[in-house]
Backbone atoms as SQL, in Angstrom:
CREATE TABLE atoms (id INTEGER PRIMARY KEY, chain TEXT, resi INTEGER, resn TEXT, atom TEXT, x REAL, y REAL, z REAL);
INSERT INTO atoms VALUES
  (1, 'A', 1, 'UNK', 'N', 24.062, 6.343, 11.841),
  (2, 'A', 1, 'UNK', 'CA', 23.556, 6.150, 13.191),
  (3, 'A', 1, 'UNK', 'C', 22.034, 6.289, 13.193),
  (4, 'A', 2, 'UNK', 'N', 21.271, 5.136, 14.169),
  (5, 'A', 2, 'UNK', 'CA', 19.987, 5.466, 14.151),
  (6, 'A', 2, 'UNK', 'C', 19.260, 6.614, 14.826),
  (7, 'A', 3, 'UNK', 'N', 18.455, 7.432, 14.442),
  (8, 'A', 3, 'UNK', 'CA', 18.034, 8.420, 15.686),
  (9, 'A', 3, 'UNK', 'C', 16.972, 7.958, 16.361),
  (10, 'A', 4, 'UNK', 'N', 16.048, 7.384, 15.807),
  (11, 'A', 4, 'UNK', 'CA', 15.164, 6.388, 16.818),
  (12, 'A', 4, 'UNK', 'C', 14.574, 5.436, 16.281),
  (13, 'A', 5, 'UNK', 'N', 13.948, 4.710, 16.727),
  (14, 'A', 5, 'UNK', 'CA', 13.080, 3.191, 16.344),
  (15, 'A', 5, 'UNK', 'C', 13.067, 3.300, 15.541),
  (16, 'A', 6, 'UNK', 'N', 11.505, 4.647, 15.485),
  (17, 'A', 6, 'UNK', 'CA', 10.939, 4.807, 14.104),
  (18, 'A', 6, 'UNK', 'C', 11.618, 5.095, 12.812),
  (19, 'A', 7, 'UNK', 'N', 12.106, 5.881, 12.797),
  (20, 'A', 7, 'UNK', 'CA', 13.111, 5.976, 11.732),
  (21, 'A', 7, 'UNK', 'C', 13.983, 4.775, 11.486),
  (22, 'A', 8, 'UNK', 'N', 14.030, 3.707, 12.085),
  (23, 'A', 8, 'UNK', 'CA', 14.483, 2.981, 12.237),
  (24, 'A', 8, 'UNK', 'C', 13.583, 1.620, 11.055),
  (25, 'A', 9, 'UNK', 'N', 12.570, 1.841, 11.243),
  (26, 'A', 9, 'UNK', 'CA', 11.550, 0.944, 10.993),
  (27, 'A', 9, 'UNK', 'C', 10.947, 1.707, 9.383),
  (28, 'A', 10, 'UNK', 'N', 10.708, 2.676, 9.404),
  (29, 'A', 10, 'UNK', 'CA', 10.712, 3.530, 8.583),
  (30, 'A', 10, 'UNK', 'C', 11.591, 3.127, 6.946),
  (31, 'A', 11, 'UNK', 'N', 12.872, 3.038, 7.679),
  (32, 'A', 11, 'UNK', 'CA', 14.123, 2.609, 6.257),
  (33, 'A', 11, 'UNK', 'C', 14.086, 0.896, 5.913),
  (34, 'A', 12, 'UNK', 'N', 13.265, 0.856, 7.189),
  (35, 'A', 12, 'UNK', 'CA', 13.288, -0.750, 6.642),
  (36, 'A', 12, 'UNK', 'C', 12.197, -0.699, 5.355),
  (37, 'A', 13, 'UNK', 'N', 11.026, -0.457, 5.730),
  (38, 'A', 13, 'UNK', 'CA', 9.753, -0.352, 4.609),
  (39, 'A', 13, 'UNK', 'C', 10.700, 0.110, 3.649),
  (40, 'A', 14, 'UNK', 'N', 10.993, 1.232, 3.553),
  (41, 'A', 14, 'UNK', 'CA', 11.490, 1.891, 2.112),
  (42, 'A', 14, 'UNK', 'C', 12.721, 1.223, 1.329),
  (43, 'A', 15, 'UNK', 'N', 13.211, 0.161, 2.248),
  (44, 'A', 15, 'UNK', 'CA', 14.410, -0.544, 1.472),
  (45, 'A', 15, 'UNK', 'C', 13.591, -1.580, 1.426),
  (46, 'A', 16, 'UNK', 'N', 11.754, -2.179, 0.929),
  (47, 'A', 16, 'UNK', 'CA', 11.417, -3.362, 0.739),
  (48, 'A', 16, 'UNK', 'C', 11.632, -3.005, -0.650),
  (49, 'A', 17, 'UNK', 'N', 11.796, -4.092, -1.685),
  (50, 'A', 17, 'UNK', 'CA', 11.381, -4.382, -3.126),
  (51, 'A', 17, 'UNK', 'C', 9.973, -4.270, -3.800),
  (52, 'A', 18, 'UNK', 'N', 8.895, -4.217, -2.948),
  (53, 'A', 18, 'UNK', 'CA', 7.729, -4.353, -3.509),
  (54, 'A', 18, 'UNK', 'C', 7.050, -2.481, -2.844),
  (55, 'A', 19, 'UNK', 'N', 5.852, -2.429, -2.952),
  (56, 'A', 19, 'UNK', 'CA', 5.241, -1.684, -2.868),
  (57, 'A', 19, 'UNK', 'C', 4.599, -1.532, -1.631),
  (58, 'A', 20, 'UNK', 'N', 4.573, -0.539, -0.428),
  (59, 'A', 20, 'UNK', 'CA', 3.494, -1.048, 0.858),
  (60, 'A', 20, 'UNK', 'C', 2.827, 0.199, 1.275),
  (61, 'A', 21, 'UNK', 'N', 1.656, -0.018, 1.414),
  (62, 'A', 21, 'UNK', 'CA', 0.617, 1.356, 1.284),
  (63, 'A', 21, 'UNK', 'C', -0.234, 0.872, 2.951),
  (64, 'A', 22, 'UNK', 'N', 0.152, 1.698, 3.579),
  (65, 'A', 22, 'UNK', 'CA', -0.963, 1.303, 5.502),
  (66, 'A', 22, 'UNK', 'C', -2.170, 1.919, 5.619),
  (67, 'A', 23, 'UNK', 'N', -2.826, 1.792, 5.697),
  (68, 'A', 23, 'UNK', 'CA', -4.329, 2.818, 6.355),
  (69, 'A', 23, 'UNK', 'C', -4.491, 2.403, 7.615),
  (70, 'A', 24, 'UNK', 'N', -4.888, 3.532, 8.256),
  (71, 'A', 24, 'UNK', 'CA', -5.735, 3.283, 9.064),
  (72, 'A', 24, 'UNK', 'C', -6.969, 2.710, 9.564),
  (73, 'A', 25, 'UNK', 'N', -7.774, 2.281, 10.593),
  (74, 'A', 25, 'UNK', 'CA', -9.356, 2.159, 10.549),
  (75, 'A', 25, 'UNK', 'C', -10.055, 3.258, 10.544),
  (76, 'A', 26, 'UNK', 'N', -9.228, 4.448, 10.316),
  (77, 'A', 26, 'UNK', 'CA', -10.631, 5.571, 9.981),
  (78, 'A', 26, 'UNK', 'C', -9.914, 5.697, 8.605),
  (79, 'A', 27, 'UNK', 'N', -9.596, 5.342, 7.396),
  (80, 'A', 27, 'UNK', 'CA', -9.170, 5.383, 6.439),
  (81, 'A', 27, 'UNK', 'C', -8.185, 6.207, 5.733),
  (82, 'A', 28, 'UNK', 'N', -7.199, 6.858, 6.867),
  (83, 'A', 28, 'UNK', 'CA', -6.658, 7.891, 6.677),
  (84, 'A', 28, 'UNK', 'C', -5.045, 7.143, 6.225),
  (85, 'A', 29, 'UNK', 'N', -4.565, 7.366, 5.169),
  (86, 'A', 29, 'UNK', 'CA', -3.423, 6.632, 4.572),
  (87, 'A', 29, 'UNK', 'C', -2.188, 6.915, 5.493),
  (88, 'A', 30, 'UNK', 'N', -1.462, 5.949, 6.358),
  (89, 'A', 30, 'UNK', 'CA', -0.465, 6.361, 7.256),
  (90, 'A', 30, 'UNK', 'C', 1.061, 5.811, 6.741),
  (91, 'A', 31, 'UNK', 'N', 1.098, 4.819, 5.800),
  (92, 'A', 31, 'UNK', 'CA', 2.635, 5.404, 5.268),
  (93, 'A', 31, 'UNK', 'C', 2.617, 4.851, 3.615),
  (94, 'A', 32, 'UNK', 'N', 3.287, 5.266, 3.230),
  (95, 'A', 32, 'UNK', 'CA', 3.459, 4.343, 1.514),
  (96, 'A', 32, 'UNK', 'C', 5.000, 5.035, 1.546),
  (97, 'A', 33, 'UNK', 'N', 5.460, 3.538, 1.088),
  (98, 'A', 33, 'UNK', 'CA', 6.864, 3.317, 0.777),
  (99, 'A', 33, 'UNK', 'C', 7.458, 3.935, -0.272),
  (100, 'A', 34, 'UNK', 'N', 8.312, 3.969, -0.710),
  (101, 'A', 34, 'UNK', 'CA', 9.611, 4.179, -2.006),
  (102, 'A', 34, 'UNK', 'C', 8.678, 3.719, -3.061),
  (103, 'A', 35, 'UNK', 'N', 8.962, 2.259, -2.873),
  (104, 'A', 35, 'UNK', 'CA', 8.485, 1.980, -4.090),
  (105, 'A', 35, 'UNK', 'C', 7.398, 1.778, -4.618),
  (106, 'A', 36, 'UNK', 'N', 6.261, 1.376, -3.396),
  (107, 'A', 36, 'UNK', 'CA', 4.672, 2.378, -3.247),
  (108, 'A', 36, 'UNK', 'C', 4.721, 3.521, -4.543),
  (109, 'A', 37, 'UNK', 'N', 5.101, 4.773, -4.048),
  (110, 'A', 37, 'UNK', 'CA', 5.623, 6.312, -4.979),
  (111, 'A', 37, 'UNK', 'C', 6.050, 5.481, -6.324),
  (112, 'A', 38, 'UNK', 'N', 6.945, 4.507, -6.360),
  (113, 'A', 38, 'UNK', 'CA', 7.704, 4.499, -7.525),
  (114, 'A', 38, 'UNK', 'C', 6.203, 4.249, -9.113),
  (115, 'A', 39, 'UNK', 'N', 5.888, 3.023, -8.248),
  (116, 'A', 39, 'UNK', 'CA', 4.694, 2.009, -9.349),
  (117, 'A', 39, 'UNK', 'C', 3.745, 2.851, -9.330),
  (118, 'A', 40, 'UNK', 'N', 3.144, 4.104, -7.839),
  (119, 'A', 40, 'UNK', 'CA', 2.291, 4.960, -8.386),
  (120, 'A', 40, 'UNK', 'C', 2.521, 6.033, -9.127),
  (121, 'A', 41, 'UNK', 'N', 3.777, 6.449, -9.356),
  (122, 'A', 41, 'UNK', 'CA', 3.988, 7.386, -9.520),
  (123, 'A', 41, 'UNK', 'C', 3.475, 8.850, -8.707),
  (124, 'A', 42, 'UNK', 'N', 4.006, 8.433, -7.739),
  (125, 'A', 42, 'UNK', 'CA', 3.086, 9.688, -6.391),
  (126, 'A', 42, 'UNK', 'C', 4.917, 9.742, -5.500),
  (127, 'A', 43, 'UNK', 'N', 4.330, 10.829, -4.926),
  (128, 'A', 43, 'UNK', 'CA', 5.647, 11.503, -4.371),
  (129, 'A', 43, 'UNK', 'C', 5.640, 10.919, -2.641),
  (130, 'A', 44, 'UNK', 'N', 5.833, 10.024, -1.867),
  (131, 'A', 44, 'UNK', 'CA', 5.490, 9.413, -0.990),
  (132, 'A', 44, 'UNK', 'C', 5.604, 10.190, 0.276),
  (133, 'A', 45, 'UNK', 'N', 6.351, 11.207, 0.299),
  (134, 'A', 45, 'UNK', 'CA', 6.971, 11.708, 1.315),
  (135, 'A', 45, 'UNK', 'C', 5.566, 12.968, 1.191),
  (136, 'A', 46, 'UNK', 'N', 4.907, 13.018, 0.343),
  (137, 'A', 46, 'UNK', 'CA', 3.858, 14.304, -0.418),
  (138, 'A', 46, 'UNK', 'C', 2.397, 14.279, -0.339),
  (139, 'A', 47, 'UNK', 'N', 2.387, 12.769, -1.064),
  (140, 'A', 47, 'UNK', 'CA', 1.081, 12.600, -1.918),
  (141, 'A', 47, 'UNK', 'C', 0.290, 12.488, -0.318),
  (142, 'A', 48, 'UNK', 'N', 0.367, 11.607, 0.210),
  (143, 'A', 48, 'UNK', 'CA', -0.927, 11.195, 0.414),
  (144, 'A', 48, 'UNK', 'C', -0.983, 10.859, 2.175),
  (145, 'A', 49, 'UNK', 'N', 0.200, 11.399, 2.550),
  (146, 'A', 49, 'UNK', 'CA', -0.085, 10.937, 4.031),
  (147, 'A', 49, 'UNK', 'C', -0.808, 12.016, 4.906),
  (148, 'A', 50, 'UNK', 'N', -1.597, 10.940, 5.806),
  (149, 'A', 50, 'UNK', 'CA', -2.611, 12.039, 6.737),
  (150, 'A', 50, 'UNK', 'C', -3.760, 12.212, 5.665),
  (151, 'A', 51, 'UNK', 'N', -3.890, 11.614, 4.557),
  (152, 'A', 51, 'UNK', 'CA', -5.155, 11.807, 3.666),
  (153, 'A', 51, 'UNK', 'C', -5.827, 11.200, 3.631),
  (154, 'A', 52, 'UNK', 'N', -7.543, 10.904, 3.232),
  (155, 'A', 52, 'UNK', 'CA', -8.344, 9.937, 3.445),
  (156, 'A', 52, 'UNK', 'C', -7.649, 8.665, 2.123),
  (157, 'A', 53, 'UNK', 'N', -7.762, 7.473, 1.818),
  (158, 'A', 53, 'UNK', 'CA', -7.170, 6.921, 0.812),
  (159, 'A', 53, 'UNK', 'C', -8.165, 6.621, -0.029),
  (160, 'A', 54, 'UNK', 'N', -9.070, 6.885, -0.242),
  (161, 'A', 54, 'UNK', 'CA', -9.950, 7.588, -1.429),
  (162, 'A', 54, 'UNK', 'C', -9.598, 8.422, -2.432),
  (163, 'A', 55, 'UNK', 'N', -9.344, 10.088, -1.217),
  (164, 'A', 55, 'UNK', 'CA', -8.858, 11.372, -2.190),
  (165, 'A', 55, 'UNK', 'C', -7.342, 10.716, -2.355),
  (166, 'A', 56, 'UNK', 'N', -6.473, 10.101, -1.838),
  (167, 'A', 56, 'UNK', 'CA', -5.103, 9.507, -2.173),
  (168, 'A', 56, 'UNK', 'C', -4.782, 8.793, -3.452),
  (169, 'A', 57, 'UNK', 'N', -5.754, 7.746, -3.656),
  (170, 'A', 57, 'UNK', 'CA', -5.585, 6.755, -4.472),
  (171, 'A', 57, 'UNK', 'C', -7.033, 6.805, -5.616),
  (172, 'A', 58, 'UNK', 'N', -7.379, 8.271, -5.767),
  (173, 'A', 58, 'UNK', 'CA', -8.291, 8.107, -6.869),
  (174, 'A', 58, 'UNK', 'C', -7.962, 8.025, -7.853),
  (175, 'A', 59, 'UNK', 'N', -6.884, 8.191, -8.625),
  (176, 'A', 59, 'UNK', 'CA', -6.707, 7.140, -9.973),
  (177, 'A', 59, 'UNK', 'C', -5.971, 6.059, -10.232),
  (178, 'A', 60, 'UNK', 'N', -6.727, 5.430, -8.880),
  (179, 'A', 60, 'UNK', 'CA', -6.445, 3.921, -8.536),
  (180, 'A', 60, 'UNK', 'C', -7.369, 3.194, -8.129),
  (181, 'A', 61, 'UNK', 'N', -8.949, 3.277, -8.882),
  (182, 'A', 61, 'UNK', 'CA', -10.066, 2.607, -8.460),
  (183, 'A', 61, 'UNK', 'C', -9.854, 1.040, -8.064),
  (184, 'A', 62, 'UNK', 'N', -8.897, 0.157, -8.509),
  (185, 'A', 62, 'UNK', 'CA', -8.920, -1.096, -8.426),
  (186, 'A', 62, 'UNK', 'C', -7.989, -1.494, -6.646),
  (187, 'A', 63, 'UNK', 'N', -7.025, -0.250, -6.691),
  (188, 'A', 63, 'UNK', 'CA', -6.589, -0.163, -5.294),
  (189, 'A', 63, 'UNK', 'C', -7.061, 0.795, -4.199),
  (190, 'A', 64, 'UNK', 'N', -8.114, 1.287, -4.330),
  (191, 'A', 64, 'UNK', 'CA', -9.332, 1.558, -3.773),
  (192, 'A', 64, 'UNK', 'C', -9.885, 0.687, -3.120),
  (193, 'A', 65, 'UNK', 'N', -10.527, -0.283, -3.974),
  (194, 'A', 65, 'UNK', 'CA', -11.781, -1.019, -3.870),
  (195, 'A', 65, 'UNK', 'C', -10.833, -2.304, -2.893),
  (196, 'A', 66, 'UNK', 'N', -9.727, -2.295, -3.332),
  (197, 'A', 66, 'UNK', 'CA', -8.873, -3.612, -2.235),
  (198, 'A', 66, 'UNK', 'C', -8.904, -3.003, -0.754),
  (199, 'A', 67, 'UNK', 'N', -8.130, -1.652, -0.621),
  (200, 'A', 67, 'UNK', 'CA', -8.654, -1.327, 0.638),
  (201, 'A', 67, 'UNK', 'C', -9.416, -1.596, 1.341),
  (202, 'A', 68, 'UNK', 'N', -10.829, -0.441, 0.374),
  (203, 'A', 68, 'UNK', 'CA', -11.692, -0.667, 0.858),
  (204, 'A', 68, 'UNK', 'C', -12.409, -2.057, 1.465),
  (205, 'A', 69, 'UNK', 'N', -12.550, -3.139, 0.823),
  (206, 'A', 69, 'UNK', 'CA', -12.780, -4.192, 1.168),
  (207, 'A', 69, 'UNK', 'C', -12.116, -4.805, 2.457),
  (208, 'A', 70, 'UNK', 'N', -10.844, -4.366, 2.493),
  (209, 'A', 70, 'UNK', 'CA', -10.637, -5.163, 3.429),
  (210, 'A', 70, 'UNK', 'C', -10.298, -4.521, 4.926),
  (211, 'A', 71, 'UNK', 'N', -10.559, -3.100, 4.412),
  (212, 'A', 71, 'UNK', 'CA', -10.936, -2.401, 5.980),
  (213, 'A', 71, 'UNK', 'C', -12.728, -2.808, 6.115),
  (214, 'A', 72, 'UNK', 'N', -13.485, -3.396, 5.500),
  (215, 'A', 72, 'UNK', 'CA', -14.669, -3.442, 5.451),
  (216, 'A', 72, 'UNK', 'C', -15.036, -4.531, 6.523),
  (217, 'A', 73, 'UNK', 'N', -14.091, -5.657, 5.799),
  (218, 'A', 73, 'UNK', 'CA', -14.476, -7.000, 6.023),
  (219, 'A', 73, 'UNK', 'C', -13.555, -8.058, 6.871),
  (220, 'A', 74, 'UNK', 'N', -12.201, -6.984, 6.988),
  (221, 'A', 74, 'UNK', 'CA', -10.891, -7.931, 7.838),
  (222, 'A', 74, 'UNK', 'C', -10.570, -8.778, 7.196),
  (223, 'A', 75, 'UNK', 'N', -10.991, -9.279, 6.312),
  (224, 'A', 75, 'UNK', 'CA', -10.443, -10.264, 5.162),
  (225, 'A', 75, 'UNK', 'C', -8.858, -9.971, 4.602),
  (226, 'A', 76, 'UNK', 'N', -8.435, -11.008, 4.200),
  (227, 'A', 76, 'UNK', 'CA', -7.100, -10.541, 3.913),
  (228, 'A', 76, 'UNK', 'C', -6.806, -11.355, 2.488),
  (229, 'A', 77, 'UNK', 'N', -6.233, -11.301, 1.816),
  (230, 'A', 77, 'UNK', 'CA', -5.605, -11.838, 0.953),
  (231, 'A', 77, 'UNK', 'C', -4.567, -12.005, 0.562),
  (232, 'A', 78, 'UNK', 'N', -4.069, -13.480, 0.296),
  (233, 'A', 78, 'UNK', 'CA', -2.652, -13.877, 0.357),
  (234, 'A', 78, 'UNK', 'C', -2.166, -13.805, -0.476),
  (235, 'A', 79, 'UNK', 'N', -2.177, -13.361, -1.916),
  (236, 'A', 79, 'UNK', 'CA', -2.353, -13.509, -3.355),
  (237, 'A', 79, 'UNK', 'C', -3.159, -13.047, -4.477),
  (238, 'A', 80, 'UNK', 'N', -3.433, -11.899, -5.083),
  (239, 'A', 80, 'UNK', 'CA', -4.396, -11.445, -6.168),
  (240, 'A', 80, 'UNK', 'C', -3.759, -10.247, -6.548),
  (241, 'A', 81, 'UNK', 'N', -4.431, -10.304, -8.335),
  (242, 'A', 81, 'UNK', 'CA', -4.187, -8.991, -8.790),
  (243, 'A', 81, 'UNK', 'C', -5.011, -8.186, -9.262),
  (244, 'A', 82, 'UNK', 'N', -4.510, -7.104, -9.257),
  (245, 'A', 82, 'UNK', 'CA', -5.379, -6.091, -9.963),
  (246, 'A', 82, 'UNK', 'C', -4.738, -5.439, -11.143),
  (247, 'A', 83, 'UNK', 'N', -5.524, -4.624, -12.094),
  (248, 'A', 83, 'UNK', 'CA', -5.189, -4.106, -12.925),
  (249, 'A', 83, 'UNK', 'C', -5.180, -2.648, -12.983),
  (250, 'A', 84, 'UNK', 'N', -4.137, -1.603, -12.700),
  (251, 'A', 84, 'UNK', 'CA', -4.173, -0.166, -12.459),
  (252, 'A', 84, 'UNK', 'C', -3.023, 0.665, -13.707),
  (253, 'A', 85, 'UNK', 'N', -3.328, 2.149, -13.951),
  (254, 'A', 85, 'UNK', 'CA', -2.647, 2.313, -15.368),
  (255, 'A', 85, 'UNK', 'C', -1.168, 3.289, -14.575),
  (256, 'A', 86, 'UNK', 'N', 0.180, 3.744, -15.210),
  (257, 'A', 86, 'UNK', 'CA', 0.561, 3.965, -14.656),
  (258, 'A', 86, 'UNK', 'C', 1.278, 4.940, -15.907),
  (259, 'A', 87, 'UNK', 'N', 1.182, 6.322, -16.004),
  (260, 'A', 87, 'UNK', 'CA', 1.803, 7.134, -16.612),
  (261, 'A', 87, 'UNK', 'C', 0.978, 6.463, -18.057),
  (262, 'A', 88, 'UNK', 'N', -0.009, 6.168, -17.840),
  (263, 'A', 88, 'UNK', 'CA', -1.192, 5.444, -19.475),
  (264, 'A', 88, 'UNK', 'C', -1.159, 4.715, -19.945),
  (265, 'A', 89, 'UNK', 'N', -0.084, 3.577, -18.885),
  (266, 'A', 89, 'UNK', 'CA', 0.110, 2.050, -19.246),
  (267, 'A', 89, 'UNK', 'C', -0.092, 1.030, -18.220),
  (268, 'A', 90, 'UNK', 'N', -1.545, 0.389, -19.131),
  (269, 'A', 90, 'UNK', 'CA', -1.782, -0.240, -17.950),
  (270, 'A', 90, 'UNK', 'C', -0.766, -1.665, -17.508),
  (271, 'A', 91, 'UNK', 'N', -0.778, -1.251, -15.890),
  (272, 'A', 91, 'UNK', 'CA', 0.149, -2.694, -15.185),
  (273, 'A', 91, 'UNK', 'C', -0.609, -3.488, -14.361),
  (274, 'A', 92, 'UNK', 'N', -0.432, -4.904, -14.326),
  (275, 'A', 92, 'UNK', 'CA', -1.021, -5.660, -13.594),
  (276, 'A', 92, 'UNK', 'C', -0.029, -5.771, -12.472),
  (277, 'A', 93, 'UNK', 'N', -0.507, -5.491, -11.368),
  (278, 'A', 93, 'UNK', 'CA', -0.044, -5.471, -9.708),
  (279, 'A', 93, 'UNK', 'C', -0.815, -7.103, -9.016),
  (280, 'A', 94, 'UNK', 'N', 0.394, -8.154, -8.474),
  (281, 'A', 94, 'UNK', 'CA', 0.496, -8.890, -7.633),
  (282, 'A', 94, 'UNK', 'C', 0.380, -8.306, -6.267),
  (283, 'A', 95, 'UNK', 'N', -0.653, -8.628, -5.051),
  (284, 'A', 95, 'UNK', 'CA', -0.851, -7.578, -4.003),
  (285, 'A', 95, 'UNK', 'C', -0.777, -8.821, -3.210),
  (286, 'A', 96, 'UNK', 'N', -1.031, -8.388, -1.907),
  (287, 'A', 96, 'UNK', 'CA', -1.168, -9.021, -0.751),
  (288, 'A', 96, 'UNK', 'C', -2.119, -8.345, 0.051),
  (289, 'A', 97, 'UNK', 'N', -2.929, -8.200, 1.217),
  (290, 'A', 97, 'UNK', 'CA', -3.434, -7.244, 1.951),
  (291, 'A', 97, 'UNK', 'C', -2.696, -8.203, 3.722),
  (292, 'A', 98, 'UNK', 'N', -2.915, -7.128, 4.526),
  (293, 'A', 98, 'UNK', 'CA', -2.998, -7.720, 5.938),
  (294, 'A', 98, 'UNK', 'C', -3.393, -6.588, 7.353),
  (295, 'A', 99, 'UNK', 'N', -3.734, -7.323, 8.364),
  (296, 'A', 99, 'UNK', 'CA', -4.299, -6.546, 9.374),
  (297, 'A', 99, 'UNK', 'C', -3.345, -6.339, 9.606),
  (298, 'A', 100, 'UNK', 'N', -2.891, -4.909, 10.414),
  (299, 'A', 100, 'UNK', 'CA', -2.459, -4.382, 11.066),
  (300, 'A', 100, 'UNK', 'C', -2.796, -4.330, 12.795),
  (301, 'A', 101, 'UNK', 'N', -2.117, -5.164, 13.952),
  (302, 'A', 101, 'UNK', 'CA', -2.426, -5.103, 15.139),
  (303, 'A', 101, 'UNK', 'C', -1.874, -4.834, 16.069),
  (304, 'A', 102, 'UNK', 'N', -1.857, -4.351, 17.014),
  (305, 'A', 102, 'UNK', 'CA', -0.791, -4.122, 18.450),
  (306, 'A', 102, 'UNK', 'C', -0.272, -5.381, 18.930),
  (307, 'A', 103, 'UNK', 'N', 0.212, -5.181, 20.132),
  (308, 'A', 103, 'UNK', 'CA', 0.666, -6.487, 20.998),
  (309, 'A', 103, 'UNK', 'C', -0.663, -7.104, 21.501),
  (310, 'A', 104, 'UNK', 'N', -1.879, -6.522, 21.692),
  (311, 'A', 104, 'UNK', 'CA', -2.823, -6.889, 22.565),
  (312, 'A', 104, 'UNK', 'C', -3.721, -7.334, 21.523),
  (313, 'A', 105, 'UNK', 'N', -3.655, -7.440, 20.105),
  (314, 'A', 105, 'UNK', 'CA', -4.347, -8.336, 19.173),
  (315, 'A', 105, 'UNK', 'C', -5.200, -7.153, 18.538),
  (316, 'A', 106, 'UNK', 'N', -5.206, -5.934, 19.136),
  (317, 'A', 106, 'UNK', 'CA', -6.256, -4.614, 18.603),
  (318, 'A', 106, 'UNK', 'C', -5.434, -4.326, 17.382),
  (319, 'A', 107, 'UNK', 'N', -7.059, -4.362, 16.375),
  (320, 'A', 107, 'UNK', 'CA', -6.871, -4.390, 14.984),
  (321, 'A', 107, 'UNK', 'C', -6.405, -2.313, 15.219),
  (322, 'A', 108, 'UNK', 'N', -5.434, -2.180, 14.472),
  (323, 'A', 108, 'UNK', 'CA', -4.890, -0.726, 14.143),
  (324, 'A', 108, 'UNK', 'C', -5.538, 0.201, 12.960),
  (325, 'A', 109, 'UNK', 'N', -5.184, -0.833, 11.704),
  (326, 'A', 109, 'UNK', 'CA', -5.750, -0.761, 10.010),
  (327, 'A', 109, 'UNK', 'C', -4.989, -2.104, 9.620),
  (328, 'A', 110, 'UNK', 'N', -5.320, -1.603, 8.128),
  (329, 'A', 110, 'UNK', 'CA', -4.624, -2.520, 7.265),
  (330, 'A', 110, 'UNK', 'C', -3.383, -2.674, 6.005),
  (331, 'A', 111, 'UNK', 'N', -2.705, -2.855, 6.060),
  (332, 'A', 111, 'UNK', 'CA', -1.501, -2.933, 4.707),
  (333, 'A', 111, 'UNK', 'C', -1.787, -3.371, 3.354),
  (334, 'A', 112, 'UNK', 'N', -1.292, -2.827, 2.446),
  (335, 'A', 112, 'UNK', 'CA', -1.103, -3.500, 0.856),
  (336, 'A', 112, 'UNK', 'C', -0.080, -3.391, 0.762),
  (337, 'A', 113, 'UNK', 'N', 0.412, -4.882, 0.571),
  (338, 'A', 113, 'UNK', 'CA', 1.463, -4.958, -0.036),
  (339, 'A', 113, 'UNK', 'C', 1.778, -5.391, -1.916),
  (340, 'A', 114, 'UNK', 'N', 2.342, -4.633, -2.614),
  (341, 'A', 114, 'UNK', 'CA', 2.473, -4.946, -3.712),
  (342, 'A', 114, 'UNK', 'C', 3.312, -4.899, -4.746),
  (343, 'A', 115, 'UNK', 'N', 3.161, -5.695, -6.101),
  (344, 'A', 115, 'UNK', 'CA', 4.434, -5.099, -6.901),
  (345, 'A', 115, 'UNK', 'C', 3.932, -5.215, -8.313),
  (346, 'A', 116, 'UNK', 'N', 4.358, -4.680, -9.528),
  (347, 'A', 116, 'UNK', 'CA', 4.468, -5.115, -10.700),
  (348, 'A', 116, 'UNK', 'C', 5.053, -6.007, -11.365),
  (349, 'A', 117, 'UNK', 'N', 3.455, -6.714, -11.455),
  (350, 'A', 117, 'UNK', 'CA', 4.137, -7.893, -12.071),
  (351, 'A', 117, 'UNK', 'C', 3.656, -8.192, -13.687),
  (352, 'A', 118, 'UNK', 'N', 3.842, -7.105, -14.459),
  (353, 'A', 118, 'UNK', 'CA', 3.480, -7.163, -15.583),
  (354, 'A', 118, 'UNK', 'C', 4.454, -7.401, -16.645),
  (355, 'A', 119, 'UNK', 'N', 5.823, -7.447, -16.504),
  (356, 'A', 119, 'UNK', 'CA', 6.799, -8.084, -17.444),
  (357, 'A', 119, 'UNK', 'C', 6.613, -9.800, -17.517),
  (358, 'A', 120, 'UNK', 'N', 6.378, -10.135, -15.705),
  (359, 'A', 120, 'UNK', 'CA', 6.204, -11.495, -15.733),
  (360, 'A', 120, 'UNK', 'C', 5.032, -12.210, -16.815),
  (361, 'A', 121, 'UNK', 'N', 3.634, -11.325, -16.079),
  (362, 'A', 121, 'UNK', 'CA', 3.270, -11.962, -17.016),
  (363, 'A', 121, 'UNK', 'C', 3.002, -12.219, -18.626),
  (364, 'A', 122, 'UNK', 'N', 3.833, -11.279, -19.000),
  (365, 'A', 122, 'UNK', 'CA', 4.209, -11.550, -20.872),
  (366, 'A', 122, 'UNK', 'C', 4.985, -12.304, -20.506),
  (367, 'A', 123, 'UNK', 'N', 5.235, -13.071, -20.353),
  (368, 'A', 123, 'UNK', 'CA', 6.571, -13.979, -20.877),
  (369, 'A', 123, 'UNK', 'C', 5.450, -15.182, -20.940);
């Protein structure tokens, strides 16, 4: 049974397949998913919520700098990767970014969405 929306909305993110990390516009990290935790190896329910995503994602300079950019610039990207290490192996991550807005078009923050896609590309 549902107990409310949110929780509602909540299990949806965490039953996505890929990775999804939200900030805010004051840069304060407001949710990362399951599998977010999984590819960072960060405890999701732990690491990093209510934290600036700087001190969150500092040994994640390359998903840093995506943030950052695109809380900078509103820019979004439909497609790109980066390269981040994960337990001392580095993986190349397929991302997405996007605004985050209300009903009334007011920008909120922004999303990463992402996944590992580093088996793919060996083949």
């Amino acid at each position: 049974m549902i107990k409310s929306l949110q929780e509602y909305h909540e299990c949806i993110l965490d039953n996505l397949t890929g990775g999804l990390v939200s900030v805010d516009l004051q840069g304060k990290v407001a949710y990362l998913n399951r599998m977010a935790g999984k590819i960072l190896s960060m405890d999701p329910e732990n690491c990093c919520r209510d934290k600036n995503y700087e001190e969150a994602f500092d040994a994640f300079p390359a998903l840093k700098d995506v943030i950052k950019e695109t809380l900078r610039t509103g820019h979004c990207v439909r497609r790109a990767e980066i390269s981040i290490m994960h337990a001392g192996t580095p993986l190349i991550i397929g991302y997405s970014t996007m605004l985050v807005t209300n009903r009334e078009g007011v920008e909120l923050g922004i999303t990463v969405v992402f996944q590992d896609i580093s088996v793919v590309n060996k083949k």
